[in-house]
C-alpha positions as CSV (number, residue, x, y, z in Angstrom):
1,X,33.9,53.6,35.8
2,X,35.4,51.2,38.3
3,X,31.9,51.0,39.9
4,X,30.5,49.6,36.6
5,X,32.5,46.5,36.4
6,X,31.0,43.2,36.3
7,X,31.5,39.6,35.2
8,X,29.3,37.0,35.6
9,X,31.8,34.1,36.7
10,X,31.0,30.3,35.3
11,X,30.6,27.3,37.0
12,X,31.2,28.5,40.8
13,X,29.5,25.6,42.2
14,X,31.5,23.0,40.8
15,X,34.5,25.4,41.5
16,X,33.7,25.5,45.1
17,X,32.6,21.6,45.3
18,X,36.2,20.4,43.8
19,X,38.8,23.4,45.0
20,X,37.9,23.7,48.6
21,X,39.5,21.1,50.5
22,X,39.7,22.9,53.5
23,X,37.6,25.4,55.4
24,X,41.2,27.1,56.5
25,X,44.2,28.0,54.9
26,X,45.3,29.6,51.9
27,X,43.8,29.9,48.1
28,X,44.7,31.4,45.2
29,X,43.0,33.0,42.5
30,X,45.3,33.4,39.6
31,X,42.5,35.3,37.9
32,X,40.8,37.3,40.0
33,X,38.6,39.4,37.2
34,X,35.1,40.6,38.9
35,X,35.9,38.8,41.9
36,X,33.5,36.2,41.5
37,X,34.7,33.2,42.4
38,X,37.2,35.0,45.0
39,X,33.8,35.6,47.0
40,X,32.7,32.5,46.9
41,X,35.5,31.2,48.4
42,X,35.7,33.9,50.8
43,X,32.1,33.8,51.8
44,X,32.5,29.4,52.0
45,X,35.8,29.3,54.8
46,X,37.8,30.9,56.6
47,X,40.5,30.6,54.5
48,X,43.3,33.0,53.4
49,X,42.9,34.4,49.6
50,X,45.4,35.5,47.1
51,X,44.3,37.3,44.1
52,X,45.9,38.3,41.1
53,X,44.9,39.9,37.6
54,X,46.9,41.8,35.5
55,X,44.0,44.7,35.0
56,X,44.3,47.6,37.2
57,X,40.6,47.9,36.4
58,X,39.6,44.5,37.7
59,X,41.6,44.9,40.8
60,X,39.9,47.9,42.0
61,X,36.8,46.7,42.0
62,X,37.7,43.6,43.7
63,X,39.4,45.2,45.9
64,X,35.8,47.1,46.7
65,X,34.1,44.3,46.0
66,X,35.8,42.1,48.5
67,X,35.9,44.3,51.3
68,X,34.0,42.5,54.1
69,X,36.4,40.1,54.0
70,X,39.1,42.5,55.5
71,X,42.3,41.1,56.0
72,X,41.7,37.6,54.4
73,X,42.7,38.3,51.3
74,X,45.6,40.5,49.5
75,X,45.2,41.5,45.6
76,X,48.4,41.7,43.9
77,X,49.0,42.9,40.2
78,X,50.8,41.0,38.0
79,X,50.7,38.0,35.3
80,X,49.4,34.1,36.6
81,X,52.9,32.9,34.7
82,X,54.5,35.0,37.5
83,X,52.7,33.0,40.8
84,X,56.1,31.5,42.1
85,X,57.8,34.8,42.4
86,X,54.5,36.3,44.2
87,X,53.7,34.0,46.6
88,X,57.9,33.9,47.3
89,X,57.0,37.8,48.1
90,X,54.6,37.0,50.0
91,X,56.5,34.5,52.0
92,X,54.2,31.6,51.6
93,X,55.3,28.4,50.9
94,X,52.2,26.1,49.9
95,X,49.0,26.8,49.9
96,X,45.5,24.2,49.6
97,X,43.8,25.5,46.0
98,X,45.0,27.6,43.1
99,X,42.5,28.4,40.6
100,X,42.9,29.6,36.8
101,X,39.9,30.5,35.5
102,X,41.1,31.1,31.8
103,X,38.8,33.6,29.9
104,X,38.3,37.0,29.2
105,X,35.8,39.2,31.7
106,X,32.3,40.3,30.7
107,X,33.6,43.9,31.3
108,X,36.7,43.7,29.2
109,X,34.5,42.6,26.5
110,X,31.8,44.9,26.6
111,X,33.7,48.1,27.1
112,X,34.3,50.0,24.5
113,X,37.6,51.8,25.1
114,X,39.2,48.1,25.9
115,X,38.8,47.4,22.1
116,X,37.9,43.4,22.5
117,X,34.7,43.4,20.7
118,X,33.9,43.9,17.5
119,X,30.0,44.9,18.1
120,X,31.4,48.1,19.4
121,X,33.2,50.7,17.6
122,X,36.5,51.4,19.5
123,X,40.1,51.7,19.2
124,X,42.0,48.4,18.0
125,X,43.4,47.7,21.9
126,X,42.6,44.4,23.8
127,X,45.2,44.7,26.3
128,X,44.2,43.1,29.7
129,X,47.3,44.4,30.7
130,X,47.3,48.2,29.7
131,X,50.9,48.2,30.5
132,X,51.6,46.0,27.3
133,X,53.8,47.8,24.6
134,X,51.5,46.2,21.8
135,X,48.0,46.4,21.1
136,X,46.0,45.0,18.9
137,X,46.6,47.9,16.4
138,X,50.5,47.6,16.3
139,X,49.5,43.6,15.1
140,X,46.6,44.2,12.5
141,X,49.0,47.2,11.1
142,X,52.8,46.3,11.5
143,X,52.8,42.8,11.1
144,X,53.8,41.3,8.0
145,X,51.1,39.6,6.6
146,X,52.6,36.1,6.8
147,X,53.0,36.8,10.0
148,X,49.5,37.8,10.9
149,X,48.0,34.6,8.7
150,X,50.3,31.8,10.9
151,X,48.5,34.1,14.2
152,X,44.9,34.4,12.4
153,X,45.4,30.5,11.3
154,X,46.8,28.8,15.0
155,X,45.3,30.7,17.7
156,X,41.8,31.7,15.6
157,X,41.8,28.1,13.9
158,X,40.1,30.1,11.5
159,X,40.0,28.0,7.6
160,X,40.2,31.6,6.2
161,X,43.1,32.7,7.9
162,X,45.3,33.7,4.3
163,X,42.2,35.6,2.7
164,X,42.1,37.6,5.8
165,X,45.8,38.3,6.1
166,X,45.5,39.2,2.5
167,X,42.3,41.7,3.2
168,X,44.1,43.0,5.8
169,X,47.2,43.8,4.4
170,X,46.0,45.6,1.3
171,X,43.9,47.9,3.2
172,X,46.1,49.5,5.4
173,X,48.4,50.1,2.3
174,X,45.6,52.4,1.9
175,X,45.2,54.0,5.3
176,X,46.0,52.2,8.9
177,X,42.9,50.4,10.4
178,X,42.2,52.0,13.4
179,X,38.9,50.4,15.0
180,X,36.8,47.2,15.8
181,X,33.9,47.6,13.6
182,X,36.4,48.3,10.8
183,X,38.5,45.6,11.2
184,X,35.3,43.5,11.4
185,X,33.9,44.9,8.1
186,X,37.3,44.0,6.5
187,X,36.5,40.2,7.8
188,X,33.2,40.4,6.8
189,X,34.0,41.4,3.1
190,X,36.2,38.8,2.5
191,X,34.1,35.9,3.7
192,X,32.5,32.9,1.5
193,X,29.0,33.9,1.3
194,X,28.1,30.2,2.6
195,X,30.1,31.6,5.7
196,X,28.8,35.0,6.7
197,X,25.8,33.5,7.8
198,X,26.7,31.4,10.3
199,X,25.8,31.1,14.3
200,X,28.6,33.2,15.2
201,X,30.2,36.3,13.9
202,X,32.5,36.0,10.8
203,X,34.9,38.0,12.8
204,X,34.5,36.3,15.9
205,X,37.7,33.6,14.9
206,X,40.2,36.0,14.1
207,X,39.5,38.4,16.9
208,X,40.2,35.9,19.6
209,X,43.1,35.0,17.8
210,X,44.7,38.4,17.8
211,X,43.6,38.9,21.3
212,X,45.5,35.6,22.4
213,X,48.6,37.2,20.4
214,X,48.7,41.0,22.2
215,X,48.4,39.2,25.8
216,X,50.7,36.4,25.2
217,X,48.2,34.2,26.6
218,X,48.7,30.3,25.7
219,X,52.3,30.7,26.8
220,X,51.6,32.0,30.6
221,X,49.4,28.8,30.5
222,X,51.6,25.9,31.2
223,X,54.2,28.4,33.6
224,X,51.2,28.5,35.8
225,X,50.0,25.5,36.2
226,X,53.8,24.2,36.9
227,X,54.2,26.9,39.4
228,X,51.0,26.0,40.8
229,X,51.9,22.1,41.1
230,X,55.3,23.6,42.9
231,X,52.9,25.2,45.4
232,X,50.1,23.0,46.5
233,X,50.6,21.0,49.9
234,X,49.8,17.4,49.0
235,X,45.8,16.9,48.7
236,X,45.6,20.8,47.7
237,X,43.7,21.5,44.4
238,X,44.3,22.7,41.2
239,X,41.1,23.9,38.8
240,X,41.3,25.5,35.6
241,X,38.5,26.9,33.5
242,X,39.5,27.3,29.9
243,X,37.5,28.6,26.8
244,X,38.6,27.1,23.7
245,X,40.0,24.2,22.4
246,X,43.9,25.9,22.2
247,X,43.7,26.6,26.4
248,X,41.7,23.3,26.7
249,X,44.5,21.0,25.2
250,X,47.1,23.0,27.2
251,X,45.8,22.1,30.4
252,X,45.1,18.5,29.6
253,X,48.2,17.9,28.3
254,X,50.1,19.8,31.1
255,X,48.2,18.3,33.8
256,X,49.1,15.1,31.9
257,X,53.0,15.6,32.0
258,X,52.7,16.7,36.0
259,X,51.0,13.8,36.2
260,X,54.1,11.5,35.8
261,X,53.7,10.3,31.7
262,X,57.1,9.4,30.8
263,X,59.0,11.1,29.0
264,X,61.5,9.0,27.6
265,X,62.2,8.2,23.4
266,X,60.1,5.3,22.7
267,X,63.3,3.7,21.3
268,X,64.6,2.9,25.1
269,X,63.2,-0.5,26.2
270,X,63.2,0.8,30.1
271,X,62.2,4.2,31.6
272,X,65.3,6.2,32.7
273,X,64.0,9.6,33.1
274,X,62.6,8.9,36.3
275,X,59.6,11.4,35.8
276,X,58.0,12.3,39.3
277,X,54.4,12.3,39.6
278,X,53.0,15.7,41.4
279,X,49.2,16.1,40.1
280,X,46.9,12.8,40.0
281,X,43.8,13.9,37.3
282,X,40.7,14.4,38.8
283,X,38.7,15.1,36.0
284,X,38.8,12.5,33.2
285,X,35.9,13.4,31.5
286,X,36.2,17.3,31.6
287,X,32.8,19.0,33.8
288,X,30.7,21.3,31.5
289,X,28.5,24.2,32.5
290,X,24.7,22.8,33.5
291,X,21.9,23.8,30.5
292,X,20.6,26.5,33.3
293,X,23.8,27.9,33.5
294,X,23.8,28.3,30.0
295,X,20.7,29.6,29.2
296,X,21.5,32.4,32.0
297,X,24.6,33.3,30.8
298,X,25.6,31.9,27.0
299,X,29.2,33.3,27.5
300,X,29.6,30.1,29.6
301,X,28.4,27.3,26.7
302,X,32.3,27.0,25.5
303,X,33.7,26.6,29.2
304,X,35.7,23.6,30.7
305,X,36.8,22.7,34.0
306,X,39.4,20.5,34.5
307,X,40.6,19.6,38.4
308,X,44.2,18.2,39.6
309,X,44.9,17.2,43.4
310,X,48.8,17.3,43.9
311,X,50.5,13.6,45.1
């Protein structure tokens, strides 16, 4: 039910304190989700809004959502990695604040039929994009198991990455693993008994990791913030709010590159490659949610923001 979805966005304060540069304009949510922060902004100027998620779902109720707003805003479907190409279509040429705001919604997580958590039982899915050939089943059933350890062990940074490949693989020899919970028992089962008692859920590693693998999401990362550097007038703002440590050293390292490191070998005495400087770092020490933030709403402990102004 569209009517049902919700996310509780993090850190809008500090969104709205270092993206709004002007009360006018244009803005650019890369991430629109439950419409959160897209309000915000809405509600704080007069400004322009472009907003952009890949889940039909999210867009229709940000779509409702946003309607007393009218015309200031347009809600396109489509990946962030694609923003060049949509604001092209959309015949704008720069804009004052792109935001990227990194994680997955409360409702994607606690629906069931999306197939993202494993404390509901539901079909292996976690496609933001429903679109997606792949789901989560074709990975935890098709891939080899080599395969799925190098995804389990990168983007899970989970230590038992090759005893969960291995539990994996010899149980749908048996029969295909079809749902959350099971795929969550199989984690479970093959766990340290040192580590199944832990703050978080034994499972908790390796489904993030296969849900960063079905959505392809480190790589639309660094396309997005380039295209978003491409599109800022000078002075506009770039924030990203990122989730783990993977997404976190993305940014920061991106942000770092745009921000004119050179790039030469460290052989060459002199700098030849000329590198142009186009974001200046606002945020050297990354801002954190506040404890009351936190206690309202735990999802938001592992959150960072990072903030860019383009040169």
């Amino acid at each position: 039910m569209i009517a049902d979805f919700y996310h509780e966005p993090v850190m809008v304060k500090e969104v709205i304190e270092s993206l709004l540069v002007s009360k006018t304009g244009i803005y650019v949510d890369c991430t629109v989700g439950g419409a959160g922060h897209s309000y915000a902004i809405l509600k704080e100027t007069d400004a322009f809004l472009v907003g952009i998620d890949c889940d039909d779902q999210a867009l229709q109720y940000a779509e409702k959502r946003l309607a007393e707003f009218g015309s200031r805003k347009v809600l396109i479907r489509a990946n962030f990695a694609d923003l060049g190409k949509i604001l092209k279509d959309l015949n704008i040429e720069k804009v004052d604040g792109v935001l990227l705001d990194l994680g997955v919604s409360s409702h994607q997580l606690d629906t069931e039929q999306r197939g993202f958590s494993f404390n509901q039982q539901a079909l292996l899915d976690m496609r933001m994009d429903r679109s997606l050939k792949i789901s989560a089943y074709d990975i935890v059933n098709s891939f080899a198991q080599d395969e799925l350890e190098k995804i389990i062990r990168f983007y899970g940074e989970e230590k038992m990455a090759a005893r969960i490949a291995r539990a994996i693989s010899k149980k749908r020899q048996q029969s295909p693993i079809e749902t959350t919970t099971e795929l969550a028992a199989i984690i479970a089962s093959c766990m340290p008994a040192k580590l199944k008692w832990q703050k978080i859920h034994p499972a908790t590693r390796t489904f993030q990791a296969i849900r960063i693998a079905v959505n392809n999401e480190l790589d639309n990362i660094r396309p997005a913030i380039d295209a978003a550097a491409e599109a800022l007038k000078p002075g506009g703002r770039l924030c990203v709010i990122s989730f783990h440590s993977l997404e976190d050293r993305i940014v920061k390292n991106e942000i770092r590159f745009l921000g004119g490191v050179c790039i030469c070998p460290k052989d060459i005495p002199f700098c030849v490659c000329q590198k142009e400087a186009k974001l200046k770092n606002l945020t050297p020490k990354v801002i954190v949610p506040a404890a009351e933030e936190i206690e309202a709403n735990p999802r938001a402990r592992s959150s960072k923001l990072r903030v860019a102004r383009r040169i």
